[in-house]
N, C-alpha and C positions, 0 to 999 in steps of 0.2 A: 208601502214601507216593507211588507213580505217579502214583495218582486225583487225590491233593491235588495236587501241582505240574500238573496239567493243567487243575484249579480254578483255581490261581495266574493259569499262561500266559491264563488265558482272562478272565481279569476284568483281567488289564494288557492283554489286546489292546483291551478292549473300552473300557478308560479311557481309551486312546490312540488309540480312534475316537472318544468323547465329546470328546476333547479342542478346542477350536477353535485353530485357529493366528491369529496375534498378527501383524497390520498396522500395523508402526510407519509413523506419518507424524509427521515432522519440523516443530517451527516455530522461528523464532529471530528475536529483535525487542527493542529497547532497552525493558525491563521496569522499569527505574532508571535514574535520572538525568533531566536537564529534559524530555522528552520519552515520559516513559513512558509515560503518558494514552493516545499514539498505538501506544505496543509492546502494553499492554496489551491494546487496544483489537482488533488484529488475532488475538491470543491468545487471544482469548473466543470472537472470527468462529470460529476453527478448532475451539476446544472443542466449541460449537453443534455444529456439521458432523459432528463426527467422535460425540458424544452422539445425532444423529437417526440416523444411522447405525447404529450400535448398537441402537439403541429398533427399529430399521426390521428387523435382522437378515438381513443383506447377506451371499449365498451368491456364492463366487468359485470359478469350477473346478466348480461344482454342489455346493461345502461351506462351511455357514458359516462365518464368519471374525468377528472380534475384532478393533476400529479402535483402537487407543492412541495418542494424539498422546503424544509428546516434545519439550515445551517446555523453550528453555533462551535465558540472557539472554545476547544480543552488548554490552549496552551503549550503542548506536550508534555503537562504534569497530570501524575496521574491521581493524584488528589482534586482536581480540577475536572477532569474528565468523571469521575464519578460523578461530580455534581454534575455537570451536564448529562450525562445519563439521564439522573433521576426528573430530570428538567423535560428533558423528551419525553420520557416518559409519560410523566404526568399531562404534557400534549395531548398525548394518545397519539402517536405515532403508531404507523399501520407496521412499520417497517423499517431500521437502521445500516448505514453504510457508511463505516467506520469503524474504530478509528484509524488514527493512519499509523502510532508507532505500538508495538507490542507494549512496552510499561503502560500506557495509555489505554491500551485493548484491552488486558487481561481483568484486570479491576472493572471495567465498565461491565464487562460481559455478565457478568454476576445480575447486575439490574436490569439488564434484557432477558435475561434467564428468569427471575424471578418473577417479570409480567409479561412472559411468554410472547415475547418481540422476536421473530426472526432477524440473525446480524451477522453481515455481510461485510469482512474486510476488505480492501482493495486491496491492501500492502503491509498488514502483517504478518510477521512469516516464523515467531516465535512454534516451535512446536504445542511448548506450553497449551496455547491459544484452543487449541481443539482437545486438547489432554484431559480435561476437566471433568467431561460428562456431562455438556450442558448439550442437550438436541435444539438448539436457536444458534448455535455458532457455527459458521462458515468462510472461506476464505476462496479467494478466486486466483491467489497465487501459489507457487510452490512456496514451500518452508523451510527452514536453515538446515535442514539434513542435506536437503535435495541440493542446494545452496552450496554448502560447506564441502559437499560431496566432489558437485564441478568444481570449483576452486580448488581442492586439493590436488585433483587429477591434473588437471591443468598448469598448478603451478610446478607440480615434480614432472609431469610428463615432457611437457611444450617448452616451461621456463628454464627447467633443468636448476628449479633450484632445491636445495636440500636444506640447510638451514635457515631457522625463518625465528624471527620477534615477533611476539604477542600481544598487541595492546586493546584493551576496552573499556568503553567509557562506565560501567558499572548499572549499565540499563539493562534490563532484560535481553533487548534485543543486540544489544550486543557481545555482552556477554556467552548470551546464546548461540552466537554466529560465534564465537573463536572459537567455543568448546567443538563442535560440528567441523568445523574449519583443520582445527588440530588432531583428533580423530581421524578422518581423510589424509592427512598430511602423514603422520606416522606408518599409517596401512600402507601408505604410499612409496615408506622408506625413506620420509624426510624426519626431520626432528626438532622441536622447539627449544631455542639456545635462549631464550630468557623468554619472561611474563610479564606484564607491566599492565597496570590499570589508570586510570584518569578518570575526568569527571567531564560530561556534556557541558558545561561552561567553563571547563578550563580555559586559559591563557597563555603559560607559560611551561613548556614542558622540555626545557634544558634541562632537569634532575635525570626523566628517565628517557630522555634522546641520548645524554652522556654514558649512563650504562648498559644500553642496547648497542649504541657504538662498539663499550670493549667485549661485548660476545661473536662481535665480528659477523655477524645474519648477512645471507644473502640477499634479503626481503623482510620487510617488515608486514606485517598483516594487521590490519587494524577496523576491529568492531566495532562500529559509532556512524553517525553524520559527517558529513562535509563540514558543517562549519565547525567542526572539531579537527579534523584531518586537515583544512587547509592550511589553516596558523602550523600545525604541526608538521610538514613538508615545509613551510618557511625556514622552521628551528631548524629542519634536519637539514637544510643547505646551509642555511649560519653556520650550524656546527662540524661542516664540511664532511656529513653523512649521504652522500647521495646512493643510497639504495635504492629497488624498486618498494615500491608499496601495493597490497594487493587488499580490496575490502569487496562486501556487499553493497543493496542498494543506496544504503544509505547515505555512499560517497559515491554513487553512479550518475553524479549531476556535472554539468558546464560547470556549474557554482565552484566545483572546486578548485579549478585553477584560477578564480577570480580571489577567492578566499586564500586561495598562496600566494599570492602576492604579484601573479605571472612566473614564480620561482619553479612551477613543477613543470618539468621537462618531456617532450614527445616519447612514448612508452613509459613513461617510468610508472604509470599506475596502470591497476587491473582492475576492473571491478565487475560484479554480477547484479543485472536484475533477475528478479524474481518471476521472471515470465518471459514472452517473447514469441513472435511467430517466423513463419518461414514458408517460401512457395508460393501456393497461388492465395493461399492467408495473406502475405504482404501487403496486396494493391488494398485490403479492407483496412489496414494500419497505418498506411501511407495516406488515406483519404483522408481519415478519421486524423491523425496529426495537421492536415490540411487544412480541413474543419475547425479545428480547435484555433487555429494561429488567425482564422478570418474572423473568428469569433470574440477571441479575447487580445488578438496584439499580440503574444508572444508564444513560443514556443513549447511545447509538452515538457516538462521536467522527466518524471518516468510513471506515476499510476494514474493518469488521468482515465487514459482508456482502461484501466482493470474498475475505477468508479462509474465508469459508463456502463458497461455489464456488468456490474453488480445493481447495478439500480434495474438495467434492463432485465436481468435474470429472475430477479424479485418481481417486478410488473408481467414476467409472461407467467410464474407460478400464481399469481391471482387473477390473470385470465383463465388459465387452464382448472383453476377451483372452482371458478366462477363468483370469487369471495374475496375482497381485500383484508377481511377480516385475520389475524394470525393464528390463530386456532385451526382455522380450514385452508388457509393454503399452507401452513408449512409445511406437513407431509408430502402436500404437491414439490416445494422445492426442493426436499431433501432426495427428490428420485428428479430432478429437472433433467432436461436434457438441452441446452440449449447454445446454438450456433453464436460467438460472440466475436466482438473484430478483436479481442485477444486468442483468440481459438475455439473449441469447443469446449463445454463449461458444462461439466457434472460434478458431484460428487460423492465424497465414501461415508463409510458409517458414521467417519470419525467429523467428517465436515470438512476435509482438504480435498481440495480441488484433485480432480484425475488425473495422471501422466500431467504434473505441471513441468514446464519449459524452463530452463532457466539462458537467459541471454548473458555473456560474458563479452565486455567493452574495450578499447583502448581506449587512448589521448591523442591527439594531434593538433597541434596549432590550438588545444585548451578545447577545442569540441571530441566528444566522443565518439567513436564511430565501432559498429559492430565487429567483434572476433569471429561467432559463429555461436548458435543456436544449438541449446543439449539436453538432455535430461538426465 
């Protein structure tokens, strides 16, 4: 009877050294609702990441470990995104990446701060976001300065336009991008001929499409989503406004000529994302959209790859601790230095990515194709 229970003890010791221990990392991103396309989109970035990972079989502490991401949907509200915070959390997640829109980031980051979670955006770009004071926040793209800054140059330099309409949907992130946007624009010697704001589920925007009409803009500039801007390029061809339109990423999708109804015309939009490579960087961006489309069926929207290095950036700072623990690698991440198929990936005190890139798009035949690569 001895013998046997020493059989026992010895085949539990030895299954609980086979064992691998389980690295939750966190994503949260409007999965439903008008903008899912872009939740989705990030959610896949992460899956990738945390799947090569696995394939790769990644030793932490010199013992293999086991990457599980924990996907869950905010919605893009950001009373909803709280909760899921405190949801993760309570997981015990090692580590978070997300969310995907600034209203949605800023609020959440509070509850990663407070259970000392390092958190890693893909595609927030609000300033706000790192302004706080919290050392767990990070971002792997540029931010609406950097953002507001190209677009301004661009639009007086190259478009030669000078007078321009304001519109934003009253979300942080957008908001944030006009204020940045218009700033740029003025230094630039242009001027803003009207203001106008909306709301992320609007529908019907003949009131301020008719009064941006009589101030006569050369361009209209608008802070929000696609699926806000496309209805809205409908109106503005009903109401036989055809201006250019120039925004952020958040109208940098295919989506939004499908979302205009087919009504938006070859050049007439501009848009920036918030990152972008160039050179011998390319063929690691072009693999990686490759990968992704064999993977899932369809094609990258725009932050898949900035969730795939932000997961990977996180998994080499707890190898490099030796600890997936958030206590002992976050100091590692906050000095990371790491090679990602977005570029190279450090950063500052503040938690913004270094020298981030910003890519600026056109339209043709409703797909996007690159203007050129800037900071």
């Amino acid at each position: 009877m001895k013998k046997k229970m020493v059989v026992v003890a010895a085949l539990m010791a030895a299954g609980t050294a086979n064992a691998q221990e389980v690295v939750k990392i966190g994503h949260a991103a409007a999965v439903t609702g008008p903008v899912a396309y872009f939740g989705k989109d990030t959610e896949n970035g992460a899956r990738m990441a945390i799947e090569a990972l696995n394939a790769r079989g990644v030793a932490i502490g010199g013992k293999k470990v086991t990457f599980q991401l924990m996907a869950e949907d905010d919605g893009g509200d950001p009373k909803q995104a709280t909760s899921v915070a405190q949801k993760l959390v309570d997981a015990k997640i090692n580590g978070m990446v997300g969310h995907e829109t600034s209203g949605t980031t800023i609020p959440a980051s509070k509850i990663y701060y407070n259970a000392g979670i390092p958190q890693i955006s893909p595609s927030t770009t609000s300033p706000k976001y790192t302004q706080q004071g919290y050392n767990t926040t990070f971002r792997v793209v540029a931010n609406d300065v950097q953002l507001g800054q190209a677009l301004g140059r661009y639009a007086t330099g190259t478009m030669k336009v000078r007078r321009v309409a304001v519109v934003d949907d009253r979300t942080a992130y957008g908001q944030g991008l006009v204020t940045e946007f218009s700033r740029s624009l003025q230094k630039q010697g242009g001027s803003v001929v009207a203001r106008e704001f909306t709301h992320e589920k609007a529908t019907d925007f003949s009131t301020i499409i008719t009064r941006i009409r009589a101030s006569k803009p050369d361009m209209v500039f608008f802070g929000g989503m696609s699926a806000t801007a496309g209805p809205m390029l409908r109106q503005m061809k009903q109401l036989g406004m055809n201006v250019r339109m120039m925004g952020g990423d958040g109208i940098c999708s295919d989506e939004i000529f499908k979302l205009s109804g087919g009504t938006m015309a070859d050049g007439q939009v501009v848009c920036a994302e918030a990152g972008g490579v160039q050179g011998e960087a390319k063929a690691g961006m072009d693999k990686f959209r490759a990968d992704y489309k064999k993977r899932f069926g369809i094609d990258v929207q725009i932050n898949a790859p900035y969730a795939y290095d932000a997961v990977m950036t996180m998994a080499e700072a707890m190898v490099k601790a030796g600890s997936s623990a958030p206590a002992k690698y976050l100091p590692v991440l906050a000095k990371i230095q790491y090679k990602g198929v977005t570029g190279p990936i450090a950063f500052d005190q503040r938690g913004d990515v270094c020298d981030g890139t910003v890519t600026l798009y056109g339209f043709k035949g409703g797909k996007r194709s690159v203007i050129t690569v800037t900071k």
